[in-house]
Backbone bond lengths (Angstrom), bond angles and torsions (degrees), N, CA, C in turn:
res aa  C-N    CA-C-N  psi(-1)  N-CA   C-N-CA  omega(-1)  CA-C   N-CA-C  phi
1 X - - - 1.415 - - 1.495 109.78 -
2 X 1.192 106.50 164.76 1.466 102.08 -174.77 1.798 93.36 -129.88
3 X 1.317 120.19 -174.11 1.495 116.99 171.73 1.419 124.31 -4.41
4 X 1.504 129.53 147.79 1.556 118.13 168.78 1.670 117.29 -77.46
5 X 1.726 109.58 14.60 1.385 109.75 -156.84 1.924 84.77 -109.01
6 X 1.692 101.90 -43.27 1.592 105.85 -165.15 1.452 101.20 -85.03
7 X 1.476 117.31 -40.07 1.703 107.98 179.36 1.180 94.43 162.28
8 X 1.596 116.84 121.90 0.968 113.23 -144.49 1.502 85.22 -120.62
9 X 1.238 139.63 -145.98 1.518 141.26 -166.74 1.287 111.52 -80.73
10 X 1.383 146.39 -126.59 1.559 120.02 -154.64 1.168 112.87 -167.12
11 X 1.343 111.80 131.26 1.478 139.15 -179.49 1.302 129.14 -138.39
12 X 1.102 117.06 130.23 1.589 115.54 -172.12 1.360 130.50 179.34
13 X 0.922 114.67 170.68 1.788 112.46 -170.25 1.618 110.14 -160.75
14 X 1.752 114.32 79.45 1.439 100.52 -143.02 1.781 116.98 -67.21
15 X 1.386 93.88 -0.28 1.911 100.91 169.29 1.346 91.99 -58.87
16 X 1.646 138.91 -60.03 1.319 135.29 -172.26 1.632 102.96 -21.77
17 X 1.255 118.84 -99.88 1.425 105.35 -168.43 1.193 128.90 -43.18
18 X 1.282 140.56 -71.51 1.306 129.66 -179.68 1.267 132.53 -22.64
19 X 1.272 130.05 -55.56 1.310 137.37 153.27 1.345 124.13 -88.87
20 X 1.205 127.92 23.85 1.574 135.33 143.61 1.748 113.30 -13.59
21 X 1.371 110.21 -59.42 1.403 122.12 -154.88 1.556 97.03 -68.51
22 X 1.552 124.19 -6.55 1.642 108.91 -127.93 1.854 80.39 -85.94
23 X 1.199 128.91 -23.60 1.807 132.02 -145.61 2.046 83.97 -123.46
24 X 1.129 113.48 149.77 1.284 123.77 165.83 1.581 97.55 -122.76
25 X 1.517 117.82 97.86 1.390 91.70 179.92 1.955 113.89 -97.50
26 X 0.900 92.89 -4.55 1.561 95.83 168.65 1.250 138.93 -17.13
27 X 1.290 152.73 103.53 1.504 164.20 -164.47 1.790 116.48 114.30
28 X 1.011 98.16 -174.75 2.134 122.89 -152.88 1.563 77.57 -82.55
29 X 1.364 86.95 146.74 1.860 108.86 -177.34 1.496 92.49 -168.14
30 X 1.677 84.89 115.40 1.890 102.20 156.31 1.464 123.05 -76.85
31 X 1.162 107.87 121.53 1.614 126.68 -161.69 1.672 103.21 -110.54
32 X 1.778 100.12 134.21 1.520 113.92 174.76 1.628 105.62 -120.14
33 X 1.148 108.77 128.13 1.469 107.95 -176.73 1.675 113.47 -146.81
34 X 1.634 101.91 167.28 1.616 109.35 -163.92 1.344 100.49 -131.29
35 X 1.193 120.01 127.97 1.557 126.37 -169.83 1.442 97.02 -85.81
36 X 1.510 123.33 171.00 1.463 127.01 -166.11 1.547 101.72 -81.25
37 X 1.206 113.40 -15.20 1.665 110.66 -177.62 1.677 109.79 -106.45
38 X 1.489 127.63 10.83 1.025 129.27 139.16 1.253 90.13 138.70
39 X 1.403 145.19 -46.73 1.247 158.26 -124.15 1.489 94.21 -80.06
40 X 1.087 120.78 151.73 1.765 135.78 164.11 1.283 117.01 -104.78
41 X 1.696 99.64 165.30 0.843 105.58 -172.18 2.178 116.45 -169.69
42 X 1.389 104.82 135.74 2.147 101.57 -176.45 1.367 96.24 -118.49
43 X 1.208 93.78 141.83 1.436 116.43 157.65 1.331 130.96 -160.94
44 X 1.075 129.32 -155.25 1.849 117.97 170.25 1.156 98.62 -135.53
45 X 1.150 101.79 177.02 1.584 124.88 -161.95 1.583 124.14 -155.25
46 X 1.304 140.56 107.89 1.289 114.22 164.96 1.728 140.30 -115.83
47 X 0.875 128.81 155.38 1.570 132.90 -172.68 1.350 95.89 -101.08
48 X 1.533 114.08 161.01 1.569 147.65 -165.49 1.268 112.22 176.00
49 X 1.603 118.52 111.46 1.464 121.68 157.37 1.716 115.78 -36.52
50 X 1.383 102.65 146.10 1.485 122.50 179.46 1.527 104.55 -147.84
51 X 1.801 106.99 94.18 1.513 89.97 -154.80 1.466 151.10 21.79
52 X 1.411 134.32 -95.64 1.729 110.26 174.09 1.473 97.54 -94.96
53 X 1.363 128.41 -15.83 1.664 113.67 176.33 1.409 106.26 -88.77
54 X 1.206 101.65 -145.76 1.965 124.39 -165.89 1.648 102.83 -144.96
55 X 1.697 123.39 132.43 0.653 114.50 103.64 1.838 161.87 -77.01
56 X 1.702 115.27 152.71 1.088 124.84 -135.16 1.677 85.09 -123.89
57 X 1.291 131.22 115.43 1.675 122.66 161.89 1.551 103.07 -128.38
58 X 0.927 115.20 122.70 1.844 133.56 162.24 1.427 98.01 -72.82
59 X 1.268 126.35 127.15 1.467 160.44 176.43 1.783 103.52 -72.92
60 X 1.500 101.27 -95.41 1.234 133.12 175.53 1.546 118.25 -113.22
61 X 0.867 116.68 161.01 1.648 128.23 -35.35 1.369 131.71 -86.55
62 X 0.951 115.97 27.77 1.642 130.50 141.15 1.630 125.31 -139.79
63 X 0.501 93.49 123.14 2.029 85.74 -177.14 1.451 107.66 -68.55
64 X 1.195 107.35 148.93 1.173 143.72 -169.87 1.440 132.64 -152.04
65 X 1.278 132.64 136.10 1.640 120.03 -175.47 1.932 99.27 -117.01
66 X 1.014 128.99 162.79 1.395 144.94 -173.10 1.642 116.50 -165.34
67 X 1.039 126.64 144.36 1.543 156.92 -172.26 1.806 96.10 -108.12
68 X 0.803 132.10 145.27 1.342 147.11 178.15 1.558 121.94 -152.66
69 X 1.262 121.76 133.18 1.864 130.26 174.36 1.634 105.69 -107.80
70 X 1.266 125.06 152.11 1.397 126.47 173.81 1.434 110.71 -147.02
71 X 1.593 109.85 151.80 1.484 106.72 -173.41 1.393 99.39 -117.19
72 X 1.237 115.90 17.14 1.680 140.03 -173.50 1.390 119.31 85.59
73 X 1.260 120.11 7.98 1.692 130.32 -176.23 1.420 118.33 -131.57
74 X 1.789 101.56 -36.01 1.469 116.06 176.66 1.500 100.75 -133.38
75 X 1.671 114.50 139.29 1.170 149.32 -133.29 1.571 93.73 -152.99
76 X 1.165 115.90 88.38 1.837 144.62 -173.19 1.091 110.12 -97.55
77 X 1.897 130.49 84.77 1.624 113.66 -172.61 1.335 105.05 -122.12
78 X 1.469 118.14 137.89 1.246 145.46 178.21 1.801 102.81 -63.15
79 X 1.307 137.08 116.87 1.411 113.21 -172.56 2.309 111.56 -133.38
80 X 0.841 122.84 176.86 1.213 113.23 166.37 1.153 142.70 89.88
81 X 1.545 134.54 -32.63 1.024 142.05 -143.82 1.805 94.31 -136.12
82 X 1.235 103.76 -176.11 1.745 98.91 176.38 1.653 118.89 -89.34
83 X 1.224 99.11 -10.37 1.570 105.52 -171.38 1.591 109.10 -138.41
84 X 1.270 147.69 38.40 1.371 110.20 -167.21 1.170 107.42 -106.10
85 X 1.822 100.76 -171.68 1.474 112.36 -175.40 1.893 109.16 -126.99
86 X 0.792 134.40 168.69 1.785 157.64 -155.34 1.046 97.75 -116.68
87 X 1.198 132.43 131.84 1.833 124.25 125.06 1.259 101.28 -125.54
88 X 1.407 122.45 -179.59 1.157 143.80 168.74 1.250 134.92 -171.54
89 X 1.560 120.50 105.98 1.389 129.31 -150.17 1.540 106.43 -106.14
90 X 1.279 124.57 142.45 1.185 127.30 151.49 1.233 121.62 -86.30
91 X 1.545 113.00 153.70 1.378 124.94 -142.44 1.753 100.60 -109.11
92 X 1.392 116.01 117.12 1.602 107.64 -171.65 1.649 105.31 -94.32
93 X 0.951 113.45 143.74 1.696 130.80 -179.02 1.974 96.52 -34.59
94 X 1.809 117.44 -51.41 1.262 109.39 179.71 1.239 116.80 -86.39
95 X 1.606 122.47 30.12 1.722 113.71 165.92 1.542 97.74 93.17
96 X 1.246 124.14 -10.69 1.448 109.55 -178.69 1.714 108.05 -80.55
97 X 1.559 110.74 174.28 1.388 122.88 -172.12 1.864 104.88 -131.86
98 X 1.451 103.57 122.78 1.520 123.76 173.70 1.566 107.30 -96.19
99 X 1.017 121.24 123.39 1.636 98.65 136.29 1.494 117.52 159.43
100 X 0.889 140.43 -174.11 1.808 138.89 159.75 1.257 152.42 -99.70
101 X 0.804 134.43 -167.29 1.732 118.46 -163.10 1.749 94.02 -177.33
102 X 1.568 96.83 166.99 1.532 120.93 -158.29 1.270 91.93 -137.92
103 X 1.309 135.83 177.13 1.525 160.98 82.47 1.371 137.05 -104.78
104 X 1.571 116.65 6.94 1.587 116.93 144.91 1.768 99.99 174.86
105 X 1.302 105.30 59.23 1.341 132.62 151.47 1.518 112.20 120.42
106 X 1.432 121.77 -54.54 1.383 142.08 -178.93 1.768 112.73 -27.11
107 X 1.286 168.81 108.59 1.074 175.64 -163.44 1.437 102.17 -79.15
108 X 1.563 126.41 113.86 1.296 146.83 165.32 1.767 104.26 -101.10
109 X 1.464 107.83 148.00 1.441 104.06 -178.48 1.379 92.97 -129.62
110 X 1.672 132.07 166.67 1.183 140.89 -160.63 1.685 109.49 -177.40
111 X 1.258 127.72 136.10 1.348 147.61 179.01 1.646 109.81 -121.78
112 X 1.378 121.74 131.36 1.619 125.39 -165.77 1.984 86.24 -121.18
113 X 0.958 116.86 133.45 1.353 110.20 154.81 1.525 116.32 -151.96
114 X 1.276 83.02 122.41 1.770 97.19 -170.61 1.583 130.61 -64.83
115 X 1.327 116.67 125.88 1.233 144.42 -164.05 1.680 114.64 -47.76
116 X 1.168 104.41 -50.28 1.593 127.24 166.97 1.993 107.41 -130.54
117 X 1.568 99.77 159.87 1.074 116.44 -179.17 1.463 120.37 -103.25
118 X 1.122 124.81 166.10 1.731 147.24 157.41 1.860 91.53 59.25
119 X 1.175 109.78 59.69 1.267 112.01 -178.25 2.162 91.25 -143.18
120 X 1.388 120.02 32.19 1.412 112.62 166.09 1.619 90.51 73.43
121 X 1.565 95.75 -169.19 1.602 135.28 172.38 1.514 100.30 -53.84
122 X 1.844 114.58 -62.54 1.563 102.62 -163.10 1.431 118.06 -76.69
123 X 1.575 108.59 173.77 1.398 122.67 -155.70 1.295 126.64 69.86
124 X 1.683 106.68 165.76 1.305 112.65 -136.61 1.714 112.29 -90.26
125 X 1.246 119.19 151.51 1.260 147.42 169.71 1.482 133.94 -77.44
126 X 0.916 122.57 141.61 1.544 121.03 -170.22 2.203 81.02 -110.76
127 X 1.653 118.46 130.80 0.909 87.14 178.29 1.958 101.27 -130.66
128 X 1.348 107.55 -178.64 1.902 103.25 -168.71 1.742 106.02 -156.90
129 X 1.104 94.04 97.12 1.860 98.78 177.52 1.333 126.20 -147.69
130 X 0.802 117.91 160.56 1.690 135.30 -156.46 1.774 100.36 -92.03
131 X 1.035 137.78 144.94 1.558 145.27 143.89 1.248 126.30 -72.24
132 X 1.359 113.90 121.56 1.718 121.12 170.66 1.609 95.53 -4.59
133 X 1.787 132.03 -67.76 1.139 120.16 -149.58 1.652 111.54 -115.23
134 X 1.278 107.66 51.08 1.589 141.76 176.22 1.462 120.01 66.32
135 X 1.424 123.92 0.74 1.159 130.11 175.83 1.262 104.34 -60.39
136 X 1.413 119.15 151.27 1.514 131.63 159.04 1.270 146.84 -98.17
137 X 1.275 149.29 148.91 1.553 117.40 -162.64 1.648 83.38 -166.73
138 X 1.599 110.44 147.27 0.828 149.10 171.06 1.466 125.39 -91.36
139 X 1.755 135.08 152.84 0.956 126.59 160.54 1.495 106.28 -172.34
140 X 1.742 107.11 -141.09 1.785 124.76 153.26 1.438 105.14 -160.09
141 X 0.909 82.08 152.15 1.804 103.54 -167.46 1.875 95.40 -109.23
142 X 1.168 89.32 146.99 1.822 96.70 -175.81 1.963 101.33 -112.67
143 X 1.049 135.71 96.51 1.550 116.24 151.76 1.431 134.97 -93.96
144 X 1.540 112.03 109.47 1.469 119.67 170.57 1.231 119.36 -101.03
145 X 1.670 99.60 147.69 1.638 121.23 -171.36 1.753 107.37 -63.20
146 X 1.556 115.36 116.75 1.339 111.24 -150.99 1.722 90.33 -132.47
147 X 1.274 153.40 92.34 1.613 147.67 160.82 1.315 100.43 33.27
148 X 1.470 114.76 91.59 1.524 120.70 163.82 1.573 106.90 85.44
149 X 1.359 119.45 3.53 1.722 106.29 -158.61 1.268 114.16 -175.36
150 X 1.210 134.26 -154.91 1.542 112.03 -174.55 2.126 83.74 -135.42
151 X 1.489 88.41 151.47 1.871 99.28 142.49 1.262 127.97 -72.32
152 X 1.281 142.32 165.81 1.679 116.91 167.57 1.836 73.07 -142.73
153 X 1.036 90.43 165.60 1.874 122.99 -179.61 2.041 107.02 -145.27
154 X 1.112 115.97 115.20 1.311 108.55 161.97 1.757 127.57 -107.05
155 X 1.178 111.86 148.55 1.807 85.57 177.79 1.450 85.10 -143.65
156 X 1.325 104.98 101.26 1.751 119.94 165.20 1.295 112.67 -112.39
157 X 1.070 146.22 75.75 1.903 142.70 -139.32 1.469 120.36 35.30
158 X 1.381 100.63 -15.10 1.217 93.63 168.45 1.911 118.08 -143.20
159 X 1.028 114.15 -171.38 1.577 112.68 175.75 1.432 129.20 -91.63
160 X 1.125 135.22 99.08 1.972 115.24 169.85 1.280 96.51 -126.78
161 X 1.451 81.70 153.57 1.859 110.71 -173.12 1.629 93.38 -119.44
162 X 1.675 87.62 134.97 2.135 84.55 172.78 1.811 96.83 -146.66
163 X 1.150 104.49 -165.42 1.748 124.57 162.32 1.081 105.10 -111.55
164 X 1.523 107.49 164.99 1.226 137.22 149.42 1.605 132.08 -166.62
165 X 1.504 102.03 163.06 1.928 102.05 178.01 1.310 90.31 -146.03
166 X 1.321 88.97 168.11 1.517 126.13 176.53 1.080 120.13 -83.30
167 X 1.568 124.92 116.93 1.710 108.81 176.03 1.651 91.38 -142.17
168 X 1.520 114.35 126.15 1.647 116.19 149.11 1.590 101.38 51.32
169 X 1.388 115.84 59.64 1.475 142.57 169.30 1.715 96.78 42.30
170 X 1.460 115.48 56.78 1.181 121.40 168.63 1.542 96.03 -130.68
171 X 1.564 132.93 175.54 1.059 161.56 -153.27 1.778 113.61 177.77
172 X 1.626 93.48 88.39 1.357 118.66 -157.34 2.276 96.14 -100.98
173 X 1.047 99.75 145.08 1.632 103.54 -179.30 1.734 109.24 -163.91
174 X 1.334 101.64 155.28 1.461 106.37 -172.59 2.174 82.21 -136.97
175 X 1.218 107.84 161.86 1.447 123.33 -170.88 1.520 84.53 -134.75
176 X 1.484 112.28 159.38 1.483 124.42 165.25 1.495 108.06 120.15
177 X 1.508 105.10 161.57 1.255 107.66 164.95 1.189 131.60 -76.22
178 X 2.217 122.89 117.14 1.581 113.73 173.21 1.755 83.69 79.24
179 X 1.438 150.57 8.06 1.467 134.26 132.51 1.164 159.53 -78.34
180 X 1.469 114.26 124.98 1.652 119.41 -159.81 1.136 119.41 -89.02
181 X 1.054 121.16 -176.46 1.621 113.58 168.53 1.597 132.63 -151.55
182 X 0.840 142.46 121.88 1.360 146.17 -164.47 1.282 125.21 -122.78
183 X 1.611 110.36 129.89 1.567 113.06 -179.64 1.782 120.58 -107.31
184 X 0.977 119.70 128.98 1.604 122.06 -158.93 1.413 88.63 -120.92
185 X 1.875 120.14 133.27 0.975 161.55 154.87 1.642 102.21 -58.28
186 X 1.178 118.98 129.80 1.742 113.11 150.91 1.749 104.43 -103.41
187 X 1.403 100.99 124.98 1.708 122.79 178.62 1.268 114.24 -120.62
188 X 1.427 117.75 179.88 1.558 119.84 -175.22 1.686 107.00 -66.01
189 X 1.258 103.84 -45.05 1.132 100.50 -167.15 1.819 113.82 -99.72
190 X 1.335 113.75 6.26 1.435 114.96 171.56 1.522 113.95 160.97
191 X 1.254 135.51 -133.12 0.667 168.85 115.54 2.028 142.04 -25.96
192 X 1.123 111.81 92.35 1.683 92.04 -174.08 1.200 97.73 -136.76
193 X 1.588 123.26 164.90 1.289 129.21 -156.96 0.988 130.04 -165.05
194 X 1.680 154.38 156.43 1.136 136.33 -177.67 1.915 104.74 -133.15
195 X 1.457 154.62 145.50 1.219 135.82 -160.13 1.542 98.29 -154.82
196 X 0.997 106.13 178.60 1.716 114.06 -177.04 1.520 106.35 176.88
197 X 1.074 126.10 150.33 1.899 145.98 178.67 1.689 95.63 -124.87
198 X 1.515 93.13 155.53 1.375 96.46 -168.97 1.255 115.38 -78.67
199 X 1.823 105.39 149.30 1.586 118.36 -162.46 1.241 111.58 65.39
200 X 1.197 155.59 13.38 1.488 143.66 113.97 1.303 132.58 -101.90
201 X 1.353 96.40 161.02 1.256 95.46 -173.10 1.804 132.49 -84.48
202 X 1.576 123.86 -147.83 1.327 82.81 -151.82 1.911 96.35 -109.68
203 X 1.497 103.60 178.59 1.353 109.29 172.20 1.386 109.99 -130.83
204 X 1.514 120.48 -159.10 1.587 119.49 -162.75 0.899 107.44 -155.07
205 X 1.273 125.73 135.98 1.500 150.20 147.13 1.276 164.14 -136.19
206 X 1.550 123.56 96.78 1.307 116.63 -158.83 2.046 105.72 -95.64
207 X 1.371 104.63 145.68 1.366 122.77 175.27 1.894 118.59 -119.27
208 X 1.609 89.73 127.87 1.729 96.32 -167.32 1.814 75.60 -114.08
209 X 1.651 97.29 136.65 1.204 139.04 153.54 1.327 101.27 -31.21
210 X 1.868 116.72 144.47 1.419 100.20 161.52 1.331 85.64 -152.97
């Protein structure tokens, strides 16, 4: 990876691009959600294309801005912090990791392949991905078992620390400082989702179109 501004270490899910186009999720959606300690909570929310990703802004009841990737079914947004970035990998039958990642629209690609076997999600990665502007970069990616989700650590010349969880054989993560991350379902009736910030665990939220 190079800078967290030009492309920073790696996320992805290479179904994400290809069928990008297939979902338009674009416009205002009233959102019902459950914090990790039980409590609820409505607000709105809206989506806007940002070349092949999405921007993501929370309305109510607190504002918030987010970056988002989609493979036209699942809707992967980076949220919280002043700067972050997305990936989102698909999950291969032998423990390996596919997929791509954003930090303010541009498409980064990334491959995770794990160091040792039959040891789950955590531990470390040998990792291999391309930059928004075709450069390549090398590293390993670290995932630790973190309340509901994993830590991630990268060291590609340089260091990033992010989150992540598991949703529906995806491997969803946001990088940055104070960033969460959330994975959204496309359903009949909208939107549904499950999210978490680092060191807690996770909460929920589905958003109906309005």
């Amino acid at each position: 990876m190079k800078s967290v501004n030009a492309a920073i270490v790696a996320w992805l899910g290479s179904a994400l691009i290809g069928s990008a186009a297939a979902s338009d999720f674009s416009g205002i959606y009233a959102l019902r959600g459950e914090n990790p300690d039980g409590s609820r909570y409505t607000g709105q929310l809206q989506i806007r294309p940002l070349g092949p990703a999405w921007a993501v802004e929370w309305l109510q009841p607190s504002p918030a801005h987010g970056i988002g990737i989609s493979d036209g079914q699942t809707l992967v947004v980076a949220f919280g912090g002043r700067r972050c970035g997305v990936v989102a990998w698909d999950i291969s039958g032998d423990g390996s990791l596919d997929g791509q990642w954003t930090t303010d629209g541009p498409i980064g690609r990334e491959t995770a392949t794990p160091m040792a076997s039959g040891r789950g999600l955590a531990g470390r990665y040998v990792v291999a991905g391309r930059n928004p502007d075709g450069s390549a970069y090398r590293g390993t990616l670290d995932l630790r078992a973190d309340t509901g989700g994993y830590a991630l650590q990268w060291q590609t010349g340089n260091d990033y620390l992010g989150t992540a969880l598991e949703y529906g054989g995806v491997l969803a993560g946001a990088w940055g400082a104070g960033c969460g991350v959330v994975v959204y379902r496309l359903g009949d009736g909208g939107l549904t989702g499950i999210w978490r910030t680092p060191g807690n665990g996770t909460g929920r939220e589905t958003l109906f179109p309005r």
